[in-house]
C-alpha positions, 0 to 999 in steps of 0.5 A: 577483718572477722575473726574465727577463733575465740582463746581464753587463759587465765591472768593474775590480777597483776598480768590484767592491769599491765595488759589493761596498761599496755592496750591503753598506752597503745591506743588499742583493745586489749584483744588488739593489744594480745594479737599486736603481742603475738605478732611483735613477739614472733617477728622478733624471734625470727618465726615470720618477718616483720612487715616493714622488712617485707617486699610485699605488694599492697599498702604502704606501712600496712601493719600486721594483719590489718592492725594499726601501725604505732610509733614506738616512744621512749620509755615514760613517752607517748605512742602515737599512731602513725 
């Protein structure tokens, strides 16, 4: 998948860590780990449906635009790809 646009913001040193944290718990880039954010986060207020919900055509478990899909954990636990 090619992407069309470049974003930047600006980030706390704080903010960098945790998103370096999070994309390293979840086995993704940081710009992957954003692009999951977003996604995850418009799912979750309603603004589109989550794919899992979806009666689409296509690949069984397909993730959000062609993003790998992950097992969530436990807090203190692994996430692992599915």
């Amino acid at each position: 998948m090619g992407y069309s646009y470049t974003f930047t913001f600006r980030l706390t040193a704080e903010e960098r860590q945790l998103l370096a944290a999070l994309a390293q718990r979840l086995y993704r880039t940081e710009s992957s780990t954003l692009r999951w954010l977003i996604y995850e986060a418009a799912c979750e207020r309603g603004i589109i449906q989550h794919p899992a919900e979806a009666n689409t055509v296509g690949r069984a478990g397909a993730s959000h635009v062609g993003e790998k899909r992950h097992q969530t954990a436990a807090p203190n636990q692994e996430t692992k790809e599915l």
